[in-house]
matplotlib code that plots the C-alpha trace (Angstrom):
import matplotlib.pyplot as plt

x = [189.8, 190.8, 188.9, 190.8, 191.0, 192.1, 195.4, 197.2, 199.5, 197.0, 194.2, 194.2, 192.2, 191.1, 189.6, 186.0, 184.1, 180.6, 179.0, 177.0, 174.9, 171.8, 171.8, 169.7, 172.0, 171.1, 171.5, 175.1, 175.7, 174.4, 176.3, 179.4, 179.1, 179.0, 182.2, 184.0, 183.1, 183.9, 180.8, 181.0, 183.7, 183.6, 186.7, 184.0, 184.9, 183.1, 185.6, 188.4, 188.6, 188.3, 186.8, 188.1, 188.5, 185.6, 185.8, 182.6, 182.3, 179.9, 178.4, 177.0, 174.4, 173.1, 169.3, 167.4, 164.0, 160.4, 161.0, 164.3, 165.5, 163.7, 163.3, 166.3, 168.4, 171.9, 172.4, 175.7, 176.8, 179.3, 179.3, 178.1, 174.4, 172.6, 175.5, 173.0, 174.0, 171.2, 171.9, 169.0, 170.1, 169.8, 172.0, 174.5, 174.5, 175.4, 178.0, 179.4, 178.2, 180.9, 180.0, 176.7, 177.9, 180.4, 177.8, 175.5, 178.2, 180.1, 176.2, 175.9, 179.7, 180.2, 180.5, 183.5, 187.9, 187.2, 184.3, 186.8, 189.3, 186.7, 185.8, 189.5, 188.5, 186.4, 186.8, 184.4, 184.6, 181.9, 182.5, 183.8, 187.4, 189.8, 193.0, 193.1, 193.3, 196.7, 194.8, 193.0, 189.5, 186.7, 183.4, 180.3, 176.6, 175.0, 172.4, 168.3]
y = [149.0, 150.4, 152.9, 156.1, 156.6, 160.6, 161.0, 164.3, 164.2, 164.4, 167.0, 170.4, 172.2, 175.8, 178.7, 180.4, 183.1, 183.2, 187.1, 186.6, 190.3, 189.8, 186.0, 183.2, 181.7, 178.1, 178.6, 179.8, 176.9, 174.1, 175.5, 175.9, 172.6, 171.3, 172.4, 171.8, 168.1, 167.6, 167.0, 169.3, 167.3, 164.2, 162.9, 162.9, 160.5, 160.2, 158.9, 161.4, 165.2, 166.0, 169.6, 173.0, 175.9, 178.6, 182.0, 183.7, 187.6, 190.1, 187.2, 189.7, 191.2, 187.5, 187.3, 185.1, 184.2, 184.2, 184.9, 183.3, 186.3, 187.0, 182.8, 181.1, 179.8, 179.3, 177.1, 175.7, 173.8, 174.9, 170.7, 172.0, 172.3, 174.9, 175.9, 175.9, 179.7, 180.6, 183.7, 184.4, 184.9, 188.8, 189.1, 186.3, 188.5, 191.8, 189.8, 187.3, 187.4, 185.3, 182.1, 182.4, 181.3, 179.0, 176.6, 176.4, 175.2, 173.0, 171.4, 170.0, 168.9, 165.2, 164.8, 162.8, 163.5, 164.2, 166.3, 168.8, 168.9, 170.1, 172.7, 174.3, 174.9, 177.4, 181.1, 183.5, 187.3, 190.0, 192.6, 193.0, 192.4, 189.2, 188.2, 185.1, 187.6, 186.0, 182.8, 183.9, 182.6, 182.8, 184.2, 182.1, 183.8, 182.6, 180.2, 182.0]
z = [180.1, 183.8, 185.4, 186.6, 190.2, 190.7, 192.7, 194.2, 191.9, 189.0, 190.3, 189.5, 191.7, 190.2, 192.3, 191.8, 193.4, 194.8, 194.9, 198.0, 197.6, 197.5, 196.7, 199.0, 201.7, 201.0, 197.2, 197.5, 200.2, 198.1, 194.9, 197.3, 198.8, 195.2, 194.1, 197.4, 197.4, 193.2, 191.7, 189.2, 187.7, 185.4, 187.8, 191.2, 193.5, 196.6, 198.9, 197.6, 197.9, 194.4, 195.0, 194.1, 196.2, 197.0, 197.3, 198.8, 199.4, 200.5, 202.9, 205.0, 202.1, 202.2, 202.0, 204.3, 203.1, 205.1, 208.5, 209.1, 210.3, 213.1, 214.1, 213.1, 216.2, 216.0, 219.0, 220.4, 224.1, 226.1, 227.9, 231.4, 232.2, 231.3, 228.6, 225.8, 223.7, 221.2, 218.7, 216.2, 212.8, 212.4, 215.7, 214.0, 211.1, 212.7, 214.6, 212.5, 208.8, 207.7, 210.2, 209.1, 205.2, 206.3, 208.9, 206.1, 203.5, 206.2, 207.3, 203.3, 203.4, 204.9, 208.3, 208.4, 208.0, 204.3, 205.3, 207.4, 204.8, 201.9, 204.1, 204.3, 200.7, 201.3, 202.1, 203.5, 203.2, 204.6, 202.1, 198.4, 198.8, 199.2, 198.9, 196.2, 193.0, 192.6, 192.0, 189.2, 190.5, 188.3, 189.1, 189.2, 189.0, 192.4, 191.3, 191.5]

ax = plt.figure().add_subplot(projection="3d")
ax.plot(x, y, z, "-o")
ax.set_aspect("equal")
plt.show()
């Protein structure tokens, strides 16, 4: 008996969408995450993209919990000194809701090539509307 190793030619990669309103940003990351990377396949395989595509609207009704709000830190380096940015989350949110969703998914993908193509996978909408009906996606319940 051989195992089977997935190839291109053989996956079939289907579309699903995450309802963001109201839902916990880490839940809808880690369920994300999930599907992007293929585990919620039989076929996983951890050194090949096996993962579907993710479709996640109204990312900007996303509930933080506690007081993540007020003292989260988004934090990034410019490379000279003193080029250390900090946004808290609620000014990330009124900014950019959508980068909020999309660093938490990309921070529970693999930090690696494979890693930065699971994340092309997934796409991040503030409000109710996006353009993949032609896929057909199907909805997923965010998990509680």
């Amino acid at each position: 008996m051989k195992t089977l190793i997935p190839s291109a030619k053989t996956l079939v990669r289907q579309w699903h969408v995450i309802d963001a309103d109201g839902a916990i940003l880490g839940r809808i990351a880690t369920q994300a995450a999930s599907i992007l990377m293929g585990k919620t396949k039989p076929i996983y395989t951890p050194y090949i993209d096996t993962g579907d595509h993710v479709v996640v609207i109204n990312a900007e009704k996303v509930v933080l919990t506690g007081a993540k709000e007020r003292d989260k830190m988004y934090r990034h380096h410019s490379g000279y000194p003193g080029g250390l940015k900090e946004k808290s989350a609620a000014r990330m949110r009124a900014e950019r809701p959508v980068r909020m969703v999309e660093l938490a998914v990309a921070g529970m993908l693999p930090k690696n090539k494979l890693g930065k193509q699971m994340v092309t996978k997934l796409k991040v909408y503030a409000g109710p509307k996006h353009p993949h009906q032609a896929q057909q996606p199907v909805a997923l319940a965010p998990q509680q």
